[in-house]
Every structure is written in structure tokens, then in C-alpha cells.
C-alpha positions in Angstrom: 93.3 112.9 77.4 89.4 112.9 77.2 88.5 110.0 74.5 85.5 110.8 74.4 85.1 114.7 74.0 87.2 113.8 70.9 84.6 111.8 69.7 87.1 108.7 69.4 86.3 106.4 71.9 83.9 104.9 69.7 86.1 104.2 66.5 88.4 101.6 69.1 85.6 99.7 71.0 85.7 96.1 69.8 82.1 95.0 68.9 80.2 93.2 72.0 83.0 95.0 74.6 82.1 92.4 77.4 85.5 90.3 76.4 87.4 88.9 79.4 90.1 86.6 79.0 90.1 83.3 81.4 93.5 81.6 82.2 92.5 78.1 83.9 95.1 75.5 85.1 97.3 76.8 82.8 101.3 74.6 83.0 103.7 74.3 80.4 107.7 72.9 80.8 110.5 73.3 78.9 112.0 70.0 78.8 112.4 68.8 82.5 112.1 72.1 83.5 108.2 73.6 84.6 108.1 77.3 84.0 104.4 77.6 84.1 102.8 75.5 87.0 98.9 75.5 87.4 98.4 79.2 86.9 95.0 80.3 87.1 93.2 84.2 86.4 90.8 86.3 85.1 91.3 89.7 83.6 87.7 91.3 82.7 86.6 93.4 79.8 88.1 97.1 80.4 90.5 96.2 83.5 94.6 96.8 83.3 96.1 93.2 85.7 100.1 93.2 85.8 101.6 90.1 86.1 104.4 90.5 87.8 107.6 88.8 89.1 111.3 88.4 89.2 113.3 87.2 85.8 112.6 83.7 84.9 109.4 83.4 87.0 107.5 82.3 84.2 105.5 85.4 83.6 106.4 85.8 79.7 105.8 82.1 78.7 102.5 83.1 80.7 101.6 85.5 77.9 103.4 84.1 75.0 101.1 81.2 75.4 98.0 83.7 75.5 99.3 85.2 72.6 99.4 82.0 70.9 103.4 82.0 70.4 104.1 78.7 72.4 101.6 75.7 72.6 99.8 75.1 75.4 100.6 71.8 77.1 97.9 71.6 79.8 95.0 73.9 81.0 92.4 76.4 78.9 93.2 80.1 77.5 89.6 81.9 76.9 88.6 84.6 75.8 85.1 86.0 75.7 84.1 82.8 76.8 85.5 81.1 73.6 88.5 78.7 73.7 91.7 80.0 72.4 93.8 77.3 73.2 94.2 74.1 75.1 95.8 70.5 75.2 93.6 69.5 72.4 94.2 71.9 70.2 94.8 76.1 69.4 93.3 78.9 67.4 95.9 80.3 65.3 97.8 83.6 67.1 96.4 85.5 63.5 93.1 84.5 64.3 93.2 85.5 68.1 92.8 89.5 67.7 95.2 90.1 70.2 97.2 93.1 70.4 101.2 92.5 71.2 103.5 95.5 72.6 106.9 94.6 73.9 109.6 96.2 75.2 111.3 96.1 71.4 108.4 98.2 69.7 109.7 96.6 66.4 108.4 99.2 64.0 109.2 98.3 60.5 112.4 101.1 59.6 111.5 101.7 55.8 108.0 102.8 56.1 106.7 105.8 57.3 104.4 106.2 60.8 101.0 106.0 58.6 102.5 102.6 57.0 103.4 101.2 60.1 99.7 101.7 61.7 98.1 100.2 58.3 100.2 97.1 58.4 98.2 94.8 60.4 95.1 96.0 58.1 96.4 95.7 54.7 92.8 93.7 54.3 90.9 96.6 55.0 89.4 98.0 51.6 92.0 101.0 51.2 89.1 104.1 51.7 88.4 102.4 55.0 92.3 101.6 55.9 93.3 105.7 55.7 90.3 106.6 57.7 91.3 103.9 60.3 94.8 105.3 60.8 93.9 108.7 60.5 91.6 108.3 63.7 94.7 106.3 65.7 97.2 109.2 64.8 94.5 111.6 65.6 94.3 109.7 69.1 97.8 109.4 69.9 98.2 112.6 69.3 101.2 111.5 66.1 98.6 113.2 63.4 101.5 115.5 62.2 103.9 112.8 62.0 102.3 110.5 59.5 104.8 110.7 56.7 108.0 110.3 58.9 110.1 107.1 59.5 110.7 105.5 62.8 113.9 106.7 62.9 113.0 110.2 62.8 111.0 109.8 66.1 111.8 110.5 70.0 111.1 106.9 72.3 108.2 108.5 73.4 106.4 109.0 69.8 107.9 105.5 68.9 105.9 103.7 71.8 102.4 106.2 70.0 102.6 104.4 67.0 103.4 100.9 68.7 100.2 101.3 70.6 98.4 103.1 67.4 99.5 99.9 65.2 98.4 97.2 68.3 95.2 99.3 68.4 94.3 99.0 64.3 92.8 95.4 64.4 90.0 96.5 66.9 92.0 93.9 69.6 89.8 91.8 71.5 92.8 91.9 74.2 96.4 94.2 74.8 99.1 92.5 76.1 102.1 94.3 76.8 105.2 92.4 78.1 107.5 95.0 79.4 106.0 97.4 76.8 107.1 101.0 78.6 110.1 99.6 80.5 112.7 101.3 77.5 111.7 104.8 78.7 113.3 107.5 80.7 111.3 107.8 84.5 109.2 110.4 83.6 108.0 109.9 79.8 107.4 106.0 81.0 104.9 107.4 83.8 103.5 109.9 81.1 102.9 107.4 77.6 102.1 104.8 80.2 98.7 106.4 81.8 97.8 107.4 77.9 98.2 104.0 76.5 96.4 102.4 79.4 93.2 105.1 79.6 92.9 104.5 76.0 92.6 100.7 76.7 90.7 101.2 79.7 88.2 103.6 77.8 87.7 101.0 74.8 86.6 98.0 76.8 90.0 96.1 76.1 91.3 93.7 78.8 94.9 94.7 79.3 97.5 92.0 80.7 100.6 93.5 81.5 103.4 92.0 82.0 106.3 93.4 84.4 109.0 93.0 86.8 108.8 96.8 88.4 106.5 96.7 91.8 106.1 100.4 91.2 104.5 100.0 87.4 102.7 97.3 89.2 101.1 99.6 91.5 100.1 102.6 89.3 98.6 100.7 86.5 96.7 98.0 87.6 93.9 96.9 88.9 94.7 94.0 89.9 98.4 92.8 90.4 99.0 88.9 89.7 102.4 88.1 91.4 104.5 84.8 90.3 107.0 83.2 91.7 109.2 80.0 89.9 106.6 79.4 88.0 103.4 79.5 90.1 101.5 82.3 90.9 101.6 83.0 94.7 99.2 86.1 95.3 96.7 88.4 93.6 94.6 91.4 94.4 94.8 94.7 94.4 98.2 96.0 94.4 97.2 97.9 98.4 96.0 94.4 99.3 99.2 92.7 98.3 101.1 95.5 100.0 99.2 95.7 103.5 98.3 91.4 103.2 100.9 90.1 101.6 100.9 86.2 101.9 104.3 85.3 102.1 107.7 87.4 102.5 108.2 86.8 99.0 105.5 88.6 98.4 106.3 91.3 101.1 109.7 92.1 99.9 108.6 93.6 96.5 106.7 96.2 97.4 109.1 98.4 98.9 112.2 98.2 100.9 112.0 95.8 104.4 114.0 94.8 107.1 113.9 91.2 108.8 114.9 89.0 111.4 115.0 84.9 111.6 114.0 84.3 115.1 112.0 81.5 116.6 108.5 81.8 118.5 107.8 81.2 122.0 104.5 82.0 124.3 103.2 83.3 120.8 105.9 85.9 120.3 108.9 86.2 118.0 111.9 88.3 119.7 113.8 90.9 117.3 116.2 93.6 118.1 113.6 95.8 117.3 111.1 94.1 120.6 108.4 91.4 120.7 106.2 91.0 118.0 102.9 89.0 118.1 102.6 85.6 116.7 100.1 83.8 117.8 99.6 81.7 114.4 102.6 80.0 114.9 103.6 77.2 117.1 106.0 77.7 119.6 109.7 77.0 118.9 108.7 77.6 115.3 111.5 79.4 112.9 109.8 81.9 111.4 110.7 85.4 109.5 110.0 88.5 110.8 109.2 91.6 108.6 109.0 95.1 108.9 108.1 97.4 106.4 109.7 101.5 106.5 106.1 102.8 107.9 106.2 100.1 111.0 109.6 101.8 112.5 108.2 105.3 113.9 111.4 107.1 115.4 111.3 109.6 118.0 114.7 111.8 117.8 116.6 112.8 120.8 114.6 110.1 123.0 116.1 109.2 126.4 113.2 107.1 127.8 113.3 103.4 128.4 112.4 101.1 125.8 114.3 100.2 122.6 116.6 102.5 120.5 118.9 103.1 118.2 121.9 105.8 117.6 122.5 107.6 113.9 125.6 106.5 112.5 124.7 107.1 108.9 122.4 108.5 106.8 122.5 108.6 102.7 120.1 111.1 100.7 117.9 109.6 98.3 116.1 112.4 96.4 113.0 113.2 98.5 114.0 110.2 101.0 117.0 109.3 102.8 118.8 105.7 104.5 119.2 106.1 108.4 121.8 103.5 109.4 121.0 103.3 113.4 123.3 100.8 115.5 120.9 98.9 117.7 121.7 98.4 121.3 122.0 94.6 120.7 125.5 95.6 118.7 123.4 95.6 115.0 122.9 97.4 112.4 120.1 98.7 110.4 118.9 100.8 107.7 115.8 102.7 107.2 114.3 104.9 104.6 112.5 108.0 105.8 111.3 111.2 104.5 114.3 113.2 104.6 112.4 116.1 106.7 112.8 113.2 109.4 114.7 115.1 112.4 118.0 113.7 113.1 121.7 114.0 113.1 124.9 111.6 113.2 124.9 110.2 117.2 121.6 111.2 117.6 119.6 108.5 119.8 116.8 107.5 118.5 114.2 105.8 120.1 112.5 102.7 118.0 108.3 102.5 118.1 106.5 99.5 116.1 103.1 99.8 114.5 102.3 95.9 113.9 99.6 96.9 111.1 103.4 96.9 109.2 104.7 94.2 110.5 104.1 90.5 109.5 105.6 87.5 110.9 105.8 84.5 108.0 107.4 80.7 108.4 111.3 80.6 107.3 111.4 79.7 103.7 114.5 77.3 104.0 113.9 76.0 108.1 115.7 73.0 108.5 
């Protein structure tokens, strides 16, 4: 969708565009219990950043406090250098200009689509108002469907006038907490890249909020990743995936396997051969990872060296599970392309490319 061939961009771009938001030190407990614990991060005027973790991470009370729907307890929200909120005090959310899509799009059932986009303007002298919602419509392509009700509407034209109706206040900043997550695969992918080049195009820092690695990865620039409460990495979501920092962070980017072992001379013994540690001290217990890409197999191999023989192998769409029974007596699965050569009893033999592999300290070592 070119924005600006249509000669719309401009009607969306919030006055002075250079808005970032700035999240500094930012805790908050329910109770005895800390959900939010010194987070800290800065999403710039026309960048997409997911937060991202598991249920009950903390990631939602992270943006319900930006939003201005809980109070913050300790730290500084800003935004365009202004304070929104801390200990001392807090703008009111009606004041903040912040635009709010969740994953319940909430539109009101007895108005139409038009009605639903003028609601958050109702202020707006009313010549202004239908020009206003004329252009949204016109850019979410839902022009034709002004006079309809919600109900009337596929989830994909639903989510159009969610972002249409986030979009009417001129939003200094989008937050959308698991805004596409309702949506079949495909339609998620598709009213996902419109809603976030249209953000993108207007200038409008966009925090998402999600617990799906690969939303993570298409849609944002930079992926913030939380864990009980604190946030543990960010970056790039191919920085996080090549670097991650912990095996936390490792294991939701894709499937791994991994091995508990202990280090000696600097390296950690696996079924699948000796990985480098040098990092860690010897007789340390440490976890050792391998993402799919470190494995390379070699079908039919009958060299020396460390192998495996197919006992299993699931399809999954364009991918498929080898199980291969190790000679140590183990089992394993891995995901490869399903063009990978092989058959049940097949030996296989096992290569490692360490650029795949990372070696972390046990979580729980006694």
C-alpha cells in the first residue's frame, strides 16, 4: 500500500513527528508479588519494538502502565521527552494521545464503521470530523463499508476499523497488545504489514506487545524480550537469534535441542561431540544448545566420527522431525527441510557448525 501516492500520508503524521517514547527504571508489584522489575527502553519516532515474552512475564502491565491504565509505582514513562507518568504523579490516559489496539478490537455493535472511527473525535467540529474518517476509510481501504455495523464485517475488516478508530486522534504513540493475534495465519501476516507500514510511514512509535517469536521477528525492529518480570535481552530480532544471552532467550526463536553436561579443559561433552567452552570454568554445569542449522547431516555416511540412524521422521508442511537414535543409546529430534535425503534406518552422519551452537551456565545448578 503506497501512503504516499495516495496522497494520505500526510493527513496521519502527528505534528513535530520526532516523538519517541522513553521507559526508564520502570517496576511495579501487585501486592508482594513484582511483575515489572527495573525495565528500561526506548522505542523512537517511526520504529515497530515488540515486547515479547511468555504469559505472565509482565509484558502487558508493561504497556498498561504506558497507557496510563495502572499507576506507576517507581521509574519515568516519557514521551517526546515529556513526562507521562512517574512516582510523583501521572498525566491522565485521555490526555496521553496514545492509540490502544488489543486483541478484543472492542468496536461499539450499534453503530456503524463511520461511527466507530468518529468516536474518539466527537470534539472535532462535525465538517472536520467526516473529512477525518473519510480519509482513514479511504486508507484502510473500508471506504465502501462506512454505513455497515461490526457485525456485518469479516475479522480482517474488523481489525481496519480498529486501526482506523486508534488512528483518528493523530496518536502520538500505537500500542498494540496482542492486536493481530485473533486472525487466521495468513490474514494476520497480511492486515499485520498494513497496519504497521501505515504506522511506520506516519512517524508513530509502535510498541507491540506479543508472545509469538515469529510476529516478533517480522515486525519489529527491535525485539525487547522479558522474562518474570525483567527484561533479559534486546536488539534486533537476528541479533537475539544468532547472540542470544541466555538459553531462555535461545529457546524462543525456534526449536533447539540441549544437553546438561559439565566443562572440562574448556570443553563440554554432548552425544552430539565436544563443543568449545572456553568462558567457563572447568567442572562448571553448564547447558548446551544447538539450534536446527548447527546439525548438518550427511545421509548414508559410513565414516568415522559421530552419527545417528533414522527411526522416525514426521512431516511438517514444508519441514519435517527426523528422530535419529544416537550411538550413545539417545534419542533426538530434528527439523529439516523435508527435501533432506533420508529414509527409516538410514545412518546418518552428525556435523556441528558452532556459529549455532551456544554453551550457557545451568539455570537451576545446585
Amino acid at each position: 500500500m503506497d501512503l504516499r501516492a495516495k496522497g494520505l500520508v500526510s493527513d496521519i503524521v502527528i505534528e513535530g513527528a520526532a516523538e519517541r517514547l522513553e521507559v526508564a527504571s520502570l517496576s511495579h508489584a501487585f501486592g508482594s508479588t513484582t511483575v515489572v522489575d527495573d525495565v528500561s527502553f526506548v522505542v523512537p519516532a517511526g520504529e515497530v519494538h515488540c515486547l515479547m515474552g511468555p504469559s505472565g512475564c509482565g509484558k502487558t502491565t508493561t504497556l498498561r502502565l504506558i497507557a496510563g491504565l495502572e499507576t506507576v509505582q517507581a521509574g519515568t514513562i516519557r514521551l517526546g521527552g515529556a513526562v507521562l507518568a512517574d512516582a510523583a504523579g501521572s498525566m491522565p490516559p485521555e490526555r496521553r494521545q496514545i492509540g490502544l489496539m488489543f486483541q478484543d478490537l472492542a468496536l461499539f455493535p450499534h453503530l456503524t464503521v463511520a461511527e466507530n472511527v468518529a468516536f474518539g473525535i466527537r470534539s472535532m467540529p462535525r465538517g472536520a470530523r467526516g473529512d477525518r474518517v473519510r480519509h482513514l476509510l479511504d486508507m484502510v481501504g473500508m471506504t465502501r463499508h462506512a454505513e455497515k455495523h461490526s457485525h456485518q464485517l469479516s475479522g480482517g475488516e474488523q481489525q481496519r476499523i480498529a486501526l482506523a478508530r486508534a488512528l483518528a486522534p493523530r496518536p502520538r504513540l500505537m500500542l498494540l497488545d496482542e492486536a493481530f493475534s485473533a486472525l487466521d495465519a495468513s490474514l494476520r501476516a497480511e492486515i499485520r504489514a498494513e497496519a504497521l507500514h501505515i504506522l511506520k510511514e506516519a512517524g508513530v512509535p509502535t510498541l507491540l506487545v506479543t508472545h509469538d517469536p515469529e510476529e516478533a521477528i517480522v515486525a519489529g525492529d527491535r525485539v525487547h524480550v522479558m522474562q518474570a518480570g525483567r527484561l533479559i535481552q534486546s536488539g534486533p530480532a537476528d541479533s537475539l537469534y544468532k547472540q542470544p544471552v541466555n538459553e531462555f532467550v535461545a529457546n524462543f526463536f525456534g526449536p533447539i535441542l540441549r544437553f546438561a553436561t559439565r566443562v572440562q579443559g574448556g570443553l563440554a561433552w554432548t552425544p552430539l561431540g565436544m563443543i568449545a567452552a572456553p568462558q567457563h570454568a572447568d567442572g562448571a554445569p553448564v547447558s548446551v544448545v544447538f539450534r536446527a542449522e548447527a546439525l548438518q547431516l550427511h545421509p548414508d555416511y559410513v565414516g568415522p566420527g559421530h552419527a545417528g540412524q533414522v527411526v522416525g521422521c514426521r512431516r511438517m508442511g514444508p519441514a519435517c522431525d527426523l528422530s535419529l537414535r544416537l550411538e550413545t543409546g539417545s534419542t533426538i529430534k530434528v527439523r529439516k527441510p523435508a527435501e533432506t535425503a533420508h529414509r527409516l534406518g538410514m545412518r546418518m552422519g552428525l556435523e556441528i557448525d558452532q556459529r549455532y551452537t551456544f554453551v550457557f551456565p545451568q539455570a537451576h545448578a545446585a
